[in-house]
C-alpha positions as CSV (number, residue, x, y, z in Angstrom):
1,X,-78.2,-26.6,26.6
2,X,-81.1,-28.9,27.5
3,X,-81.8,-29.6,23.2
4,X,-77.9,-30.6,22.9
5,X,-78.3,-32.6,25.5
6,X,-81.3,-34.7,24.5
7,X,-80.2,-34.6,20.9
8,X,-77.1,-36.4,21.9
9,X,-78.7,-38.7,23.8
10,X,-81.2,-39.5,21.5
11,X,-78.9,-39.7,18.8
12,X,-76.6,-42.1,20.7
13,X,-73.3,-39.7,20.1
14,X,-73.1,-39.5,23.8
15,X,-71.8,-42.7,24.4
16,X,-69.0,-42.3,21.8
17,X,-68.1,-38.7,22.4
18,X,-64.2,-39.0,24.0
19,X,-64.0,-38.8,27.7
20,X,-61.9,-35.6,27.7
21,X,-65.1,-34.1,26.0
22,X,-67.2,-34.4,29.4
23,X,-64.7,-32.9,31.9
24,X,-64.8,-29.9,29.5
25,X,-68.7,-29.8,29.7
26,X,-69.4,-30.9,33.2
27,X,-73.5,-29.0,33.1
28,X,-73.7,-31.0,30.4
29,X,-72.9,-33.9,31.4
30,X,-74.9,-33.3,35.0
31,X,-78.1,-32.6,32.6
32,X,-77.6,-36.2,31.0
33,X,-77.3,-38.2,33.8
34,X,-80.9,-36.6,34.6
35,X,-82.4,-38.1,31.8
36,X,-84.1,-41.7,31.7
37,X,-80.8,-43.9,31.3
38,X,-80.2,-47.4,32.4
39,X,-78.3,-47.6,36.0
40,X,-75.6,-49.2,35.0
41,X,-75.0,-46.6,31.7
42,X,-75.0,-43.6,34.2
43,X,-72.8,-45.7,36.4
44,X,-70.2,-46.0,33.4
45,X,-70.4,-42.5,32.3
46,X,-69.6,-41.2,35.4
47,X,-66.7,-43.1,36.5
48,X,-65.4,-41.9,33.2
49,X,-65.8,-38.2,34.3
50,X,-64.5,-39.0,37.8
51,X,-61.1,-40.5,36.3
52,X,-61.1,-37.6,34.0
53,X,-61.7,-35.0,37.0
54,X,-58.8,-36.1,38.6
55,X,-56.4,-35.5,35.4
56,X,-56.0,-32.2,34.2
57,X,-53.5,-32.9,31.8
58,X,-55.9,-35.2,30.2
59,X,-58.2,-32.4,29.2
60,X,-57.4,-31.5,26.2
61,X,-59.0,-32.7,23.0
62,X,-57.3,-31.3,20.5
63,X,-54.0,-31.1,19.0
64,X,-52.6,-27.5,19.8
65,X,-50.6,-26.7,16.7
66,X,-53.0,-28.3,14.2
67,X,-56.5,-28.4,15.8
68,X,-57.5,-31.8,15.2
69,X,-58.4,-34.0,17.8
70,X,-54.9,-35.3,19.5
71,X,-54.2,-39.1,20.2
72,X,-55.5,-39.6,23.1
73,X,-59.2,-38.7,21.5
74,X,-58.1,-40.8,18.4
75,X,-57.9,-43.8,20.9
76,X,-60.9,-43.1,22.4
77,X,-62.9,-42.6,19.2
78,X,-61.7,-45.6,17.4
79,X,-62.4,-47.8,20.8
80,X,-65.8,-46.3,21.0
81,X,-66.3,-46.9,17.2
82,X,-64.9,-50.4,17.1
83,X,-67.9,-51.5,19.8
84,X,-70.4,-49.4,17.6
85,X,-69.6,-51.3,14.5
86,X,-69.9,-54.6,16.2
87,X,-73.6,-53.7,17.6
88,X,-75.1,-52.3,14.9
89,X,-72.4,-54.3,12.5
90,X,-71.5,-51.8,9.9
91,X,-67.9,-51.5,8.0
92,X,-65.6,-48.7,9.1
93,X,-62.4,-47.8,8.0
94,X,-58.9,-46.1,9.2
95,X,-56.5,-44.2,7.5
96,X,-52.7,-43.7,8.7
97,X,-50.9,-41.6,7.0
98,X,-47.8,-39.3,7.2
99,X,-45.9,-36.7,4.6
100,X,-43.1,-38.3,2.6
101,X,-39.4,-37.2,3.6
102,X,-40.9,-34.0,6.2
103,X,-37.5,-34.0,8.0
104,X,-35.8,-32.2,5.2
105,X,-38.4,-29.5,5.6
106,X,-37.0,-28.9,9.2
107,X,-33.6,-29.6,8.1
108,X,-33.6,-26.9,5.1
109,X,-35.8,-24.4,6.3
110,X,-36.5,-25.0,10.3
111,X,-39.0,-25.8,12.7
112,X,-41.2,-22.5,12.8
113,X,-41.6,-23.4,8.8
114,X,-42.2,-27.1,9.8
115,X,-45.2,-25.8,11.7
116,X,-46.7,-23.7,9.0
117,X,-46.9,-26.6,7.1
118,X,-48.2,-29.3,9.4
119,X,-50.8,-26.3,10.0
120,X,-51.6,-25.6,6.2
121,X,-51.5,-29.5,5.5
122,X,-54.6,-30.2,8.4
123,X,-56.9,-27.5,6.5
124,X,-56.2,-29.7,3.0
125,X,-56.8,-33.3,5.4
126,X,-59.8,-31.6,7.0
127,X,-61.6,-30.6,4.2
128,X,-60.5,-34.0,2.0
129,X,-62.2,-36.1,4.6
130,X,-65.8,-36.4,4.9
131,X,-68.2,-34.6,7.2
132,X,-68.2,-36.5,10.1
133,X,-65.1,-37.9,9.7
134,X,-62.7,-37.6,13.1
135,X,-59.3,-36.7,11.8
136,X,-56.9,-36.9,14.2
137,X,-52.4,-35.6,14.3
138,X,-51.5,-38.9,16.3
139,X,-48.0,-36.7,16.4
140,X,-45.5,-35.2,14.1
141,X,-46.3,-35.8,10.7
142,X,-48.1,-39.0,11.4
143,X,-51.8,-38.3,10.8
144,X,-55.0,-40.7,10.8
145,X,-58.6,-40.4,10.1
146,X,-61.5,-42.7,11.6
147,X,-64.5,-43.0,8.8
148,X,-67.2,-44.1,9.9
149,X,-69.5,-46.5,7.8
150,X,-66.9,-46.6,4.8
151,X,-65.9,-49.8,3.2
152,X,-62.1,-50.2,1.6
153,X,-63.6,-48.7,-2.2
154,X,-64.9,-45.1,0.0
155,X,-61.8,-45.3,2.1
156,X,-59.7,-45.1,-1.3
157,X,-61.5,-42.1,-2.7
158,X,-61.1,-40.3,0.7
159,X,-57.1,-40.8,0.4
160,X,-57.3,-40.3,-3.1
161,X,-58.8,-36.9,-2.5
162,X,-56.1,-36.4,-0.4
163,X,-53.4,-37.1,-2.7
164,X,-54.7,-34.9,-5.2
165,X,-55.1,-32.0,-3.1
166,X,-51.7,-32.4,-2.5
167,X,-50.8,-32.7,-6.0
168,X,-51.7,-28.8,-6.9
169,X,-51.0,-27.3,-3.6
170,X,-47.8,-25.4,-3.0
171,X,-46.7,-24.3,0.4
172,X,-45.1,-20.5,0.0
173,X,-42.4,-19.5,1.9
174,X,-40.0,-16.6,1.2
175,X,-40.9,-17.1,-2.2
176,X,-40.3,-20.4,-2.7
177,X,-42.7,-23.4,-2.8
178,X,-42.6,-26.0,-0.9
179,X,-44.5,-29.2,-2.5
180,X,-44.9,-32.6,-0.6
181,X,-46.6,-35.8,-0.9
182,X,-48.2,-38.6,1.3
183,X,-48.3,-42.4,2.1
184,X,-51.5,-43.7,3.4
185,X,-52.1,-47.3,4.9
186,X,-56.1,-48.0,5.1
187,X,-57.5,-50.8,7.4
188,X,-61.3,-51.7,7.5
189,X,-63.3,-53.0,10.0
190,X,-64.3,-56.1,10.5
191,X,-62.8,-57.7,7.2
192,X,-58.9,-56.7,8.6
193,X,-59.1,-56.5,12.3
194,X,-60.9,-57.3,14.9
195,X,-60.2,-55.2,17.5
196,X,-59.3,-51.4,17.6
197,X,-55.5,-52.1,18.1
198,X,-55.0,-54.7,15.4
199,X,-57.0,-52.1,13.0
200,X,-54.5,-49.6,14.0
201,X,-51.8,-51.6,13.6
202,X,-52.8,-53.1,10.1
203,X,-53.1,-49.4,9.0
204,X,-49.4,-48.5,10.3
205,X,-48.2,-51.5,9.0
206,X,-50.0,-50.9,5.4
207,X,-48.9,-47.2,5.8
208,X,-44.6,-48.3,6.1
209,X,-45.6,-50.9,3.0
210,X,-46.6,-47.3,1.2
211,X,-43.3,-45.9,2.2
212,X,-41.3,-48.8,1.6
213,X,-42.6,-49.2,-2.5
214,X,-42.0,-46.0,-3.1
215,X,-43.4,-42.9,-1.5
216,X,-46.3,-41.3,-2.4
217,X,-48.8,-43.9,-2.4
218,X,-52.1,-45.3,-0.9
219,X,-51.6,-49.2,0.5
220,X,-54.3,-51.3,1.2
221,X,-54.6,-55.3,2.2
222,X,-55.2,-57.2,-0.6
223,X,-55.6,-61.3,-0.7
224,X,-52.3,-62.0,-0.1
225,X,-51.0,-59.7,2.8
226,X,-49.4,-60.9,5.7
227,X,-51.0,-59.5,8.6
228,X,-49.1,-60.9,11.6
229,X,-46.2,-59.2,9.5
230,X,-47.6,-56.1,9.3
231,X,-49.1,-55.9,13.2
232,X,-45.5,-56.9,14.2
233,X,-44.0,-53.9,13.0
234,X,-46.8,-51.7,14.6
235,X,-46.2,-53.6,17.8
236,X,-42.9,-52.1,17.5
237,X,-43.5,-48.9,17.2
238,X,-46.1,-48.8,19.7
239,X,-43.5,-50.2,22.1
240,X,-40.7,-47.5,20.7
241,X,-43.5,-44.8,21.7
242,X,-44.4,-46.2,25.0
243,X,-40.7,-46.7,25.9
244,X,-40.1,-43.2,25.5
245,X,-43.1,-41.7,27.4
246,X,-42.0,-43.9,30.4
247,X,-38.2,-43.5,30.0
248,X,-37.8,-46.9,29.5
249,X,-35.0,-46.6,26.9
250,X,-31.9,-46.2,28.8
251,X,-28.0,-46.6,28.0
252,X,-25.8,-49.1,28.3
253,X,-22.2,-49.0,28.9
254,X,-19.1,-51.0,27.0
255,X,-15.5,-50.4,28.0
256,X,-13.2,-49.6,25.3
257,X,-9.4,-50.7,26.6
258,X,-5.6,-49.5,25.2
259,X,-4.0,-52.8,24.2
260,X,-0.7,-51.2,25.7
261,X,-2.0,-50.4,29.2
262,X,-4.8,-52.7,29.0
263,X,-7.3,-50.1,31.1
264,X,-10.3,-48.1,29.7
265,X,-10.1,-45.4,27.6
266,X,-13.4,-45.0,27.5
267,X,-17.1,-46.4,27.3
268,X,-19.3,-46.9,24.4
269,X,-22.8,-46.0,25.5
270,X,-25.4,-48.4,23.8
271,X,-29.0,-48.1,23.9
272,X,-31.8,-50.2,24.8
273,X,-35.0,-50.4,25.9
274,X,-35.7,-52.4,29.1
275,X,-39.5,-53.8,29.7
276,X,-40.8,-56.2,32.5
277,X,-40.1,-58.8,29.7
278,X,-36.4,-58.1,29.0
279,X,-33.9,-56.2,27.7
280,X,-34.1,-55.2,23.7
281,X,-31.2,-54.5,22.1
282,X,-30.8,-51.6,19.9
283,X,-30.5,-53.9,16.7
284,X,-34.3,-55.0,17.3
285,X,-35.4,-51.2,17.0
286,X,-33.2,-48.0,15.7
287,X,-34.5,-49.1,12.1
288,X,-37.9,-48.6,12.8
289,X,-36.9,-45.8,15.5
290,X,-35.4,-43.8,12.1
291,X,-38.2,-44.8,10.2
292,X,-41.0,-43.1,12.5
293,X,-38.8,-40.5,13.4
294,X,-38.2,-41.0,17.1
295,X,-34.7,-41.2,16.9
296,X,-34.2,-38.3,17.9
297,X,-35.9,-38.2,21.4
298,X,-33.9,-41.7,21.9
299,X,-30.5,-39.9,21.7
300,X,-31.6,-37.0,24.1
301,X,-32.8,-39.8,26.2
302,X,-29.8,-41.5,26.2
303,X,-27.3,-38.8,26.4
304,X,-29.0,-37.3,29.8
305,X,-28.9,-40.4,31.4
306,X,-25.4,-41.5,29.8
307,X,-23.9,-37.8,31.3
308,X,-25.6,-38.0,34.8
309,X,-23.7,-41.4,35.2
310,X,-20.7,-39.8,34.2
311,X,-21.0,-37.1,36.8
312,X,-22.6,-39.2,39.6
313,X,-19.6,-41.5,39.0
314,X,-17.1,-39.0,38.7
315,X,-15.7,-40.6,35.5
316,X,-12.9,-39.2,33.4
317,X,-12.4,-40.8,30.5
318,X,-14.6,-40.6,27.1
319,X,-17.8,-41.7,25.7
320,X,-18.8,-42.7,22.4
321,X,-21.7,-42.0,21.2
322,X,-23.2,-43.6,18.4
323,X,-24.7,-40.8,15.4
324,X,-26.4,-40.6,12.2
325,X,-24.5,-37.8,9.9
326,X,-28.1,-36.5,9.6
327,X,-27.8,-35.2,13.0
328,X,-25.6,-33.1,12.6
329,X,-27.3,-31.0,10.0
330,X,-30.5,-30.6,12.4
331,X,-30.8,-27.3,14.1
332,X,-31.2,-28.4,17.3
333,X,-29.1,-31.3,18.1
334,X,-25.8,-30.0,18.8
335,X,-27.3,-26.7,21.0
336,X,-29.0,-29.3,23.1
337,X,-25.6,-31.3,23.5
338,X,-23.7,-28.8,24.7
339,X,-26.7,-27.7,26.9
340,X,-26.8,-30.9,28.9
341,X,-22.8,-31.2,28.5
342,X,-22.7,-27.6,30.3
343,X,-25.2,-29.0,33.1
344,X,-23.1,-31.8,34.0
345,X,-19.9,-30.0,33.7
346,X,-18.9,-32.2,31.3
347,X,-16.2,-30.8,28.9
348,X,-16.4,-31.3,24.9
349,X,-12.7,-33.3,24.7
350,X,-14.9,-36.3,26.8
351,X,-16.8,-37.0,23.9
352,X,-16.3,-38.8,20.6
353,X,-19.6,-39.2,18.6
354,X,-19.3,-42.3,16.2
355,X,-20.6,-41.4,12.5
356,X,-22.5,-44.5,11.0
357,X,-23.8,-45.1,7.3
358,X,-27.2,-45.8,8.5
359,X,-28.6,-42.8,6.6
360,X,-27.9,-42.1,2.9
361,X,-26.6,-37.7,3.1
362,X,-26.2,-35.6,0.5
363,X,-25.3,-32.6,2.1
364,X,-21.9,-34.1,3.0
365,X,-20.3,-30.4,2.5
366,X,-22.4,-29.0,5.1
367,X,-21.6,-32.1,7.6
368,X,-18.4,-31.4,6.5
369,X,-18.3,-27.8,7.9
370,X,-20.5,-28.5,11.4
371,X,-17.6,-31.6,12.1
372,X,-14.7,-29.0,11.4
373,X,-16.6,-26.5,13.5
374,X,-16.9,-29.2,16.6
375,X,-13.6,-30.0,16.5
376,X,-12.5,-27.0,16.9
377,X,-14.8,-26.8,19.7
378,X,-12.7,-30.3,21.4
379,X,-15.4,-32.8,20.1
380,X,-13.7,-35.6,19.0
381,X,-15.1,-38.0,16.2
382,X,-14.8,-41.9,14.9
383,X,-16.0,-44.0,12.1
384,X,-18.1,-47.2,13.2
385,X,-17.7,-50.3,11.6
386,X,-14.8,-49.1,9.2
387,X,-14.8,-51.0,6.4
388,X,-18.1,-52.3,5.9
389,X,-19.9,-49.2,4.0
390,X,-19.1,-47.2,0.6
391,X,-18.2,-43.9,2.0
392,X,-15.3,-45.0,4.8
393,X,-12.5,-43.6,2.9
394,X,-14.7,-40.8,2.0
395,X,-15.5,-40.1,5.7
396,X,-11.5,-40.0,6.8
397,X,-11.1,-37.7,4.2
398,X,-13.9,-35.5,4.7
399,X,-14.3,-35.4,8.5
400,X,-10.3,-35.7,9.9
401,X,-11.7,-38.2,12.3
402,X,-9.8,-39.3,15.4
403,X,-10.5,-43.0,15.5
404,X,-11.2,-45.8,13.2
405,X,-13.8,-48.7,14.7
406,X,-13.1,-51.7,12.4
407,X,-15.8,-53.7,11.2
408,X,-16.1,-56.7,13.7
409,X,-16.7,-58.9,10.6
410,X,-13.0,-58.6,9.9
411,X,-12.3,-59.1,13.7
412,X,-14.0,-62.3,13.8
413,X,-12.6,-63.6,10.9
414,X,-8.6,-63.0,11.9
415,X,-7.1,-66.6,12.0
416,X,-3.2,-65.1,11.7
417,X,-2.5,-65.5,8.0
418,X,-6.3,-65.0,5.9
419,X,-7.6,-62.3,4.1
420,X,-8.8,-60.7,7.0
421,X,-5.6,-60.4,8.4
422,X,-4.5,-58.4,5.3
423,X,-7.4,-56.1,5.4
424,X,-7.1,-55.3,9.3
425,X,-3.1,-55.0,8.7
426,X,-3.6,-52.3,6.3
427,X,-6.5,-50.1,7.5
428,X,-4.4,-50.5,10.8
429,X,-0.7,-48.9,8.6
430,X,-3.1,-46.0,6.9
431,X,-4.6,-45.3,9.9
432,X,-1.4,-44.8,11.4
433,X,0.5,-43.0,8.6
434,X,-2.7,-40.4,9.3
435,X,-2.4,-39.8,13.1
436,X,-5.9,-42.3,13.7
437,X,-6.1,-44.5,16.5
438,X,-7.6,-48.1,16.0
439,X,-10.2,-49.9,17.5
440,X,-11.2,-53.9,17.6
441,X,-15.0,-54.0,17.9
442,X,-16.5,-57.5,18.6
443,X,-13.6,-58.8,20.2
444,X,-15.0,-62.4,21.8
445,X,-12.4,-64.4,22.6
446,X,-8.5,-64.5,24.4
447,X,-7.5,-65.7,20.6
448,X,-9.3,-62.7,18.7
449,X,-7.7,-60.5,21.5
450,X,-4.4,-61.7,21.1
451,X,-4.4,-61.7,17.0
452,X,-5.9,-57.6,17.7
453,X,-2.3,-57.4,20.2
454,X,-0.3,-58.5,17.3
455,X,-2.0,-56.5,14.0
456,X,-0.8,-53.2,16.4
457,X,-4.5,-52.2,16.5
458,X,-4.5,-49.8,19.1
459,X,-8.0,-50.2,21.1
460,X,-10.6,-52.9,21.5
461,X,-13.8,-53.6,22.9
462,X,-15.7,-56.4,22.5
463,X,-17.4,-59.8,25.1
464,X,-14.1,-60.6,25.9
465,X,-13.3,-57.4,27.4
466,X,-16.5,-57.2,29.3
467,X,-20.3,-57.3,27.7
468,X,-22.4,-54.0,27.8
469,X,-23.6,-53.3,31.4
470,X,-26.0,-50.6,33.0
471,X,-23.4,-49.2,34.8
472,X,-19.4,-47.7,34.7
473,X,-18.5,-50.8,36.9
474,X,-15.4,-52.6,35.3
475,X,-15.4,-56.1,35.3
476,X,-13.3,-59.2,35.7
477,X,-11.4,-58.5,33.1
478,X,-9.5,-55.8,35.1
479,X,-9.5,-57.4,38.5
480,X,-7.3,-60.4,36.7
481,X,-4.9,-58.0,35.4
């Protein structure tokens, strides 16, 4: 024990190993504060083990499906290898990477199979990196790799290498193969970055420029990228991840009125994230939410908190809830609604999920069976923006939906005798010649409200009505009426 310790001290890997690794070796650690080191070094290092003594949870250095180092380490690592490179100035590079279209391996063949891949696919990234290389699952099937003393040219044959690999490897399961590819973004140090965040975010940022020409692809700064572009799309997902580990994306609530009775039929729940700084609307995000595959945890998010304020405030109308159609074909998703339906006492008829043409599906057939399957269950359903996308008329033939949300771009533009008003007038007669209510979205004004009354459109929401609030509170809206 006393040769590791000196070795690493003599080496000078002791002051980059990742603070997690000293509360695992506390002797060793006690052995190198023995040995001749500068006060205020010793000093450092053990307020580093003291925080880590106190966190348990923080322990762990490695990834517990994959063993590779987990992100916390990765953090550490590149922070201790960003100060490295500047004192002994050297070139280091980063790789962020993740496996093209993975969600259709959970979505054909499940999660357990997921994992056998992630699993199979960190032996082929551990062995294409070199030795000494910290390769890290930052989480899902986003992956990244530190090298250390590698310029941009030895960062491309390491991805390279990787791409190969993954070129002739086939993933067996019940005798079928399973083949996948990558997208890699690469960052380098000093000549990209200069400090450990802006290098991760350059790498992201070059990694969603991968995705976005084409899949399957190594992408790499050249003379005339925009880096302020690219870190501001990192930023964003950074904040997406950090808004979800503190629960700081929470729902919002819009009333949805009858024209007739004028009083709520129910509430749109809309999400957002809410910071010290402000209050982001969902616009600013759910793209890149979808894109990094977080979209997920933000609608469990948002559906707990959206039922407990049903139940705390003993409301009994309906919610809608906005929905890919790709969610429906994910194993999980609707077990877990009804789950937290059934712990609220919330009953099936109280909710209407709203199906939006965010996501290109193929598999309409199967979406087509899991929709029959919930209504028969009393889920209710309702196309958003109605008239906007290709596959409306599709959708109200497929899915037998309940209500009809039409586009607020025709809305907007009702003046009482334009084109509009022909296009609202008849989605309003087919929806009614097929038993579908109507709804007004983006209804701003007492004259958009009262050309809605006279179309016959049954429903509307909008800033005239009330704007979307953190609570089931209606506002003046009713109290004049």
């Amino acid at each position: 024990m006393l040769s590791v310790c000196v070795a690493l001290y003599a080496s000078g890997t002791a002051f980059f190993l990742p603070r997690a690794f000293w509360s695992q070796h506390p002797f060793l650690s006690l052995l190198l504060m023995l040995l001749p080191l500068p006060a205020i070094t010793a000093v450092i290092l053990w307020r580093a083990m003291s925080i880590y003594a106190g966190k348990p949870s923080l322990f762990s250095t490695r990834d517990p499906l994959t063993n590779l180092y987990n992100q916390t380490v990765f953090w550490d690592y590149l922070g201790y290898e960003t100060e490295r490179s500047k004192r002994q100035n050297y070139r280091f590079s980063l790789l962020c990477l993740d496996l093209d279209d993975f969600k259709a391996v959970n979505d054909l063949y499940g999660h357990e199979v997921g994992d056998e891949v992630l699993i199979e696919f960190a032996g082929l990234f551990k062995a294409a990196v070199r030795k000494g290389d910290i390769a890290a699952r930052y989480g899902g099937d986003n992956f990244t790799a530190i090298l250390p003393i590698c310029d941009e040219a030895q960062a491309y044959v390491v991805a390279k290498r990787l791409m190969e690999s993954l070129q002739v490897y086939a993933f067996a399961h019940s005798g079928k193969t399973i083949r996948l590819t990558a997208s890699i973004g690469i960052s380098t140090f000093p000549d990209h970055a200069k400090d450990a965040q802006d290098l991760y975010l350059l790498a992201d940022g070059m990694l969603s420029h991968a995705k976005s020409a084409g899949k399957d692809r190594t992408s790499m700064p050249d003379d005339g990228f925009d880096a302020d572009i690219l870190k501001s799309a990192g930023k964003m997902s950074l904040c997406i991840i950090e808004a979800i580990r503190k629960k700081q994306v929470v729902p919002f609530f819009q009333p949805i009125i009858c024209m007739k009775e004028q009083t709520i039929l129910a509430y749109e729940v809309l999400t957002r994230i809410v910071t010290p700084d402000g209050i982001m609307p969902a616009a600013a995000f759910i793209e890149q939410a979808e894109g990094m595959g977080a979209i997920g945890k933000i609608d469990y998010l948002i559906m707990e908190q959206a039922f407990d304020m049903v139940k705390q405030n003993r409301f009994h109308g309906k919610l809608f809830i906005n929905l890919s159609p790709k969610a429906l074909i994910h194993d999980e998703f609707i077990p877990t609604v009804r789950k937290l339906m059934r712990d609220r006492g919330i009953e099936p008829s109280s909710l209407v999920f709203e199906i939006t043409e965010r996501d290109t599906v193929k598999n309409l057939n199967l979406i087509e069976k899991n929709v029959c399957n919930l209504k028969q269950e009393g889920f209710q359903f309702a196309i958003d923006d109605f008239g906007s996308g290709y596959s409306s008329f599709l959708y109200i033939k497929m899915f037998h939906v309940d209500y009809l949300k039409i586009d607020g771009e025709f809305i907007r533009n009702m003046t009482g005798s334009g084109t509009e008003d022909a296009i609202v007038s008849n989605i309003t007669t087919l929806a009614g010649s097929l038993g579908i209510k109507t709804i007004a979205e983006h209804v701003e004004s007492e004259a958009i409200f009262s050309n809605v009354r006279t179309v016959g459109i049954d429903c509307a929401q909008g800033y005239f009505i009330q704007r979307p609030a953190p609570d089931l509170t209606p506002g003046a809206f009713f109290t004049k009426r």
